[in-house]
C-alpha atoms as one frame of an Amber mdcrd trajectory, in Angstrom:
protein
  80.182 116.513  85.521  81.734 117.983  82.195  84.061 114.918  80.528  87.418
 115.800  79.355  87.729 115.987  75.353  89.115 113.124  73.871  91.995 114.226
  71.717  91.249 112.115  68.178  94.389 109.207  67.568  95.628 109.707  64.205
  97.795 107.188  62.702 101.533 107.933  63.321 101.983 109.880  60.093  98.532
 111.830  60.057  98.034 115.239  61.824  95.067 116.142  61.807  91.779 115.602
  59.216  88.447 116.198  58.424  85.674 114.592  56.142  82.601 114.771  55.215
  80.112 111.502  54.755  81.306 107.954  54.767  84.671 107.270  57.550  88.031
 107.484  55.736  89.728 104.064  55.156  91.490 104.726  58.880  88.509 106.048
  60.616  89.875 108.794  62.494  89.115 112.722  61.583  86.719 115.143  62.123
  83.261 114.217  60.782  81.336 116.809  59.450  77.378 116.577  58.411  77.718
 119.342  56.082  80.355 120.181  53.302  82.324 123.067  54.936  83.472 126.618
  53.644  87.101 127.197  53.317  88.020 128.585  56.945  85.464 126.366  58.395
  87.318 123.062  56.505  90.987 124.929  57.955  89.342 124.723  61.302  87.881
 121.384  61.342  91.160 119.659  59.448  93.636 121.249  61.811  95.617 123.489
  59.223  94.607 126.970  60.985  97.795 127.773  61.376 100.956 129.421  59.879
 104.036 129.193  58.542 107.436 130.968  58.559 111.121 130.830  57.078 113.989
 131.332  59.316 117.955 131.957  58.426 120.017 129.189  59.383 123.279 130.336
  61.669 126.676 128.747  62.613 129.394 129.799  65.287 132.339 131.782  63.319
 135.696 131.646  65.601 137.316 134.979  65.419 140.508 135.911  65.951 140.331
 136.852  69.412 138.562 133.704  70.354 135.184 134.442  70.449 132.156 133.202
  68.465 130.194 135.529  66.431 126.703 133.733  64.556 126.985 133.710  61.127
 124.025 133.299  58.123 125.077 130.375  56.740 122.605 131.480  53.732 120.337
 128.271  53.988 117.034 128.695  55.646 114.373 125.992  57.534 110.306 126.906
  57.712 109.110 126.647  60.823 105.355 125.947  62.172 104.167 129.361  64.157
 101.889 127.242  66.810 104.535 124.507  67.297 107.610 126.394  66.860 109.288
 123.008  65.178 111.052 122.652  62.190 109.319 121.359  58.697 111.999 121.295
  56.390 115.386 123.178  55.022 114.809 125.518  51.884 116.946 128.110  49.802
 116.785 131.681  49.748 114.111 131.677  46.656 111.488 129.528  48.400 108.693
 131.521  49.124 106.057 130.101  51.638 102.495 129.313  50.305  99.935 129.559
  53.650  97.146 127.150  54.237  94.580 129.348  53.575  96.250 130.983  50.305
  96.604 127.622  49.013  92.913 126.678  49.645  92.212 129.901  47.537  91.718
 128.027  44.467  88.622 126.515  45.714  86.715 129.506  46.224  85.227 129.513
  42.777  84.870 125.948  42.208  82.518 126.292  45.184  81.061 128.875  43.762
  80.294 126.250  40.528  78.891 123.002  42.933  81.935 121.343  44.313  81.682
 120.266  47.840  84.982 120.033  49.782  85.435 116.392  51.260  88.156 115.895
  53.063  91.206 118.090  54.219  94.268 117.381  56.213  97.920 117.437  56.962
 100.772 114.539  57.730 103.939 114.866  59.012 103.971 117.260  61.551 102.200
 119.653  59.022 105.234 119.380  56.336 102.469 118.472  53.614  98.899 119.352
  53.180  95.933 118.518  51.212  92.170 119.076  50.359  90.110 117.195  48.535
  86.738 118.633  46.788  83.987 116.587  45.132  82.987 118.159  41.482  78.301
 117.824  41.303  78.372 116.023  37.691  77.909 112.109  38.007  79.693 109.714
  35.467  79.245 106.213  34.828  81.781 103.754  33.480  79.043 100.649  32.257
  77.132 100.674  35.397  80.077 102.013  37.700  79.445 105.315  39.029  82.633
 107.404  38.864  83.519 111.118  41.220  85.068 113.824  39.737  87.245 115.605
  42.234  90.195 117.916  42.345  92.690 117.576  44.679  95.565 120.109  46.045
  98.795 118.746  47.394 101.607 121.096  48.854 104.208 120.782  51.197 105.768
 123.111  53.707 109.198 121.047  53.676 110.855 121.789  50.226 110.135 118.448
  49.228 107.283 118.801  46.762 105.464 121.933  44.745 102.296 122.554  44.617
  99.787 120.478  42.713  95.968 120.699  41.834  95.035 117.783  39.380  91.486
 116.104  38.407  91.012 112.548  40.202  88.696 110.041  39.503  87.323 107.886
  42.226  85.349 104.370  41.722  82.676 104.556  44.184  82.073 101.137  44.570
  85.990 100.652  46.013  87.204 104.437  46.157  89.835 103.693  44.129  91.548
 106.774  43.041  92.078 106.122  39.310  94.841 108.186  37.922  94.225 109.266
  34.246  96.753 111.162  31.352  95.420 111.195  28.414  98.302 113.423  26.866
 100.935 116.200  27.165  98.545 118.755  26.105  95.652 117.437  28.568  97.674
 116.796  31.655  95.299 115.806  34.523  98.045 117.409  36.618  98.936 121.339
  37.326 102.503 121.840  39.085 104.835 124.727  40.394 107.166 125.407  42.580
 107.602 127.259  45.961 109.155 130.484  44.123 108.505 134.129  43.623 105.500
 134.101  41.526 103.804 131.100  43.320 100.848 133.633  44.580 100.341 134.426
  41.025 100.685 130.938  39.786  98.093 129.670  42.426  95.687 132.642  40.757
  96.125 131.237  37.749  95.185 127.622  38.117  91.502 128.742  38.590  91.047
 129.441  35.037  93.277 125.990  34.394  90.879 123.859  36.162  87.795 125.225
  35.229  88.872 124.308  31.771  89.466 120.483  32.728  86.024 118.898  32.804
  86.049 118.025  28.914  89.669 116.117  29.506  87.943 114.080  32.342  84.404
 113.615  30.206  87.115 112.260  27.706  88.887 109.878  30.232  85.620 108.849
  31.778  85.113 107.305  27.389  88.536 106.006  27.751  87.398 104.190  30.507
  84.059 102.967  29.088  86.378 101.487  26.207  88.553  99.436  28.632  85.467
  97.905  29.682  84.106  96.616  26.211  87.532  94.674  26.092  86.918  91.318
  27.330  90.703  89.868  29.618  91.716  86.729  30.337  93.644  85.868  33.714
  97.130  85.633  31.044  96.233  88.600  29.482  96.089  90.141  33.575  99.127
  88.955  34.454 100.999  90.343  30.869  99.294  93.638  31.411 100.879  93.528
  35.037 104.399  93.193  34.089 104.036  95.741  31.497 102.892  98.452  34.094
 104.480  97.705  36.976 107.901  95.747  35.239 109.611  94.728  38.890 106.851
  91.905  38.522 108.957  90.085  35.616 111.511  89.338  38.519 109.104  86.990
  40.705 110.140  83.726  41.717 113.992  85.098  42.596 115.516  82.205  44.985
 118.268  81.984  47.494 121.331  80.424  46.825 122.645  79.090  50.206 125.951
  77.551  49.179 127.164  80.463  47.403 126.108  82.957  50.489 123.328  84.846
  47.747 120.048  85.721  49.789 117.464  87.080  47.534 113.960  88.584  48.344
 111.017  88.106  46.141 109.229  90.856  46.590 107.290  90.279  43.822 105.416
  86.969  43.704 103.047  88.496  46.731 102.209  91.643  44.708 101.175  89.689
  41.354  99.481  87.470  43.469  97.076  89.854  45.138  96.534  91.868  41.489
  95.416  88.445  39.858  92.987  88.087  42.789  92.047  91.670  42.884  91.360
  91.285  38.947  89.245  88.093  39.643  87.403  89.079  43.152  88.451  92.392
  43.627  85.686  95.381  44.514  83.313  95.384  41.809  85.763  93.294  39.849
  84.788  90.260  38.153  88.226  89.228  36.097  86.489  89.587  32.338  87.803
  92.669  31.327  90.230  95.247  30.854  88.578  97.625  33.385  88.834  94.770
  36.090  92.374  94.290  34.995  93.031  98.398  35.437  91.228  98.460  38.533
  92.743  95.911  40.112  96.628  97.960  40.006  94.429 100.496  41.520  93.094
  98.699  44.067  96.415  97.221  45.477  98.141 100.552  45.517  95.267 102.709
  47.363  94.452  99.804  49.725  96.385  96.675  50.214 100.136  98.867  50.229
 100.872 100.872  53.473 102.593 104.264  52.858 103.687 107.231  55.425 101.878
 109.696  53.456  98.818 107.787  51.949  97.870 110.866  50.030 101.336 112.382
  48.343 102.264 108.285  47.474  98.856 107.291  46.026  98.147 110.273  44.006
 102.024 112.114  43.352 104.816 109.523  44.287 105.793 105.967  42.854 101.843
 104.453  43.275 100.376 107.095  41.279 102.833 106.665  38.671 102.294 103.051
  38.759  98.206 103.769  38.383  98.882 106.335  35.629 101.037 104.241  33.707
  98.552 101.189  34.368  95.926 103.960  32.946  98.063 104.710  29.526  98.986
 101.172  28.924  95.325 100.482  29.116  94.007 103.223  26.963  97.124 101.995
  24.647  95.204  98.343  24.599  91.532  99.609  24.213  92.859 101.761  21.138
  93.670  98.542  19.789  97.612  99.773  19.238 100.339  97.320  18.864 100.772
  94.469  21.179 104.822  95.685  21.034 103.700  99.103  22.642 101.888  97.131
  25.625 104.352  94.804  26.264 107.674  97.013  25.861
């Protein structure tokens, strides 16, 4: 007797995913055995489908006391399949499809990279895929992935975004790296006219990257050579992420003042993460670095695990834990590290 197909449990904010090799962190998705092609990885991640933009309406009393529909000149997008709702947008915002956004990848596909993973959350309001570059890079005896990742939403509440990521094997850490204005990691637009021509574009942008990430990957080889103490860890903390300086906030019952100290916890688990954290063995800058990254990928909970890590408050907490870093391994004023 045939057995009904079990329908895969996502967590609450995940859609629908697939990967390709080890389980993801929540160990739900699709698993593949082999690295997919573009439709196949739209198939097997769930994101074969489309999206539209509707005008938005309101009842208009006239005169005579009926109601006549009127544009109220906003608009929403809309899922095809699902017929819900993803998001309100203006007039301007022009809608980027799954499969035109994936367009990118063709030729990096065509140069060795594998794609790895693929997936939406919320409902299908964002997207991303995730593609593994063939070179292999070593930080000391860490090996280090070179991917490139593309982020979009279908909401109105991000661009588009294609950037180089670095991930630690030994923790899959995703280690955010900006090495300057004129080497951004990081290739952004918005939903608007010329976003088909934009997306075009990038494949010439990213084919250019690799020597900005051979010259992270030496940034990172000079963080390790700097030997850290657990003072210098915890300095180096409140420099990068500065809501740490606050720990230790108390209560004051008499006077009706309840305070929350948010921070004590977090400090806490980055001086163990520096000291017994994956691959980590608290003596040098690198564990210090790694150790921000290792509390915001895996010991923080986020709605969108993807968008926070890489594009929202935690990836600007790992890239600033990245420059500060760099900053210290340059061997540039103490006054820069600790402003």
């Amino acid at each position: 007797m045939l057995k009904k197909a079990r329908r895969i449990k996502m967590p609450a904010y995940l859609d629908s995913m697939m990967y390709v090799g080890d389980k993801p962190w929540h160990n739900e998705g699709t698993p593949l055995g082999d690295p997919p092609t573009i439709p196949e990885a739209l198939e097997k991640a769930g994101l074969n489908w489309m999206v539209c933009k509707k005008p938005t309406y309101y009842r208009k009393r006239q005169e005579n006391g009926s109601y006549d529909l009127t544009e109220t000149g906003h608009y929403i997008t809309m899922r095809i399949d699902t017929c819900e709702p993803l998001g309100n947008v203006s007039q301007r915002y022009e809608i980027l499809q799954n499969k035109d956004a994936f367009e990118p990848f063709e030729p990096l596909i065509d140069n060795g990279f594998k794609l790895e993973t693929a997936g939406s959350v919320q409902d299908g309001r964002k997207v991303w895929i995730l593609a593994k570059a063939p070179e292999k890079y070593l930080v000391g005896n860490d090996k280090i992935d070179r991917y490139i990742l593309m982020y979009t939403s279908h909401d109105g509440s991000a661009g588009n975004c294609m950037r180089d990521t670095a991930i630690r094997v030994v923790c899959y850490n995703t280690l955010m790296w900006s090495l300057e204005k004129s080497s951004n990691a990081e290739y952004q637009f918005r939903h608007t006219a010329s976003i088909r021509e934009k997306v075009l574009d990038l494949k010439d942008n990213l084919t250019k990257s690799e020597g900005n990430f051979k010259k992270a990957i030496d940034q990172m080889n000079r963080m390790r050579e700097v030997s850290f103490t657990e003072e210098l860890a915890g300095l180096y903390f409140e420099a990068v992420i500065p809501f740490l300086q606050n720990r230790g906030a108390k209560s004051n019952k008499e006077l009706g003042i309840v305070k929350r100290d948010h921070a004590t916890p977090v400090f806490d688990k980055l001086i163990h993460n520096f000291k017994e954290g994956a691959g980590n063995k608290g003596e040098t800058l690198w564990d210090a670095y790694n150790a921000v990254t290792e509390y915001y990928d895996h010991q923080k909970t986020y709605k969108d695990w993807v968008g926070s890590t890489v594009f929202g408050s935690a990836g600007n907490y790992k890239t600033t834990a990245f420059q500060t870093a760099q900053r210290i391994a340059e061997g540039k004023s103490a006054t820069i590290v600790t402003a």
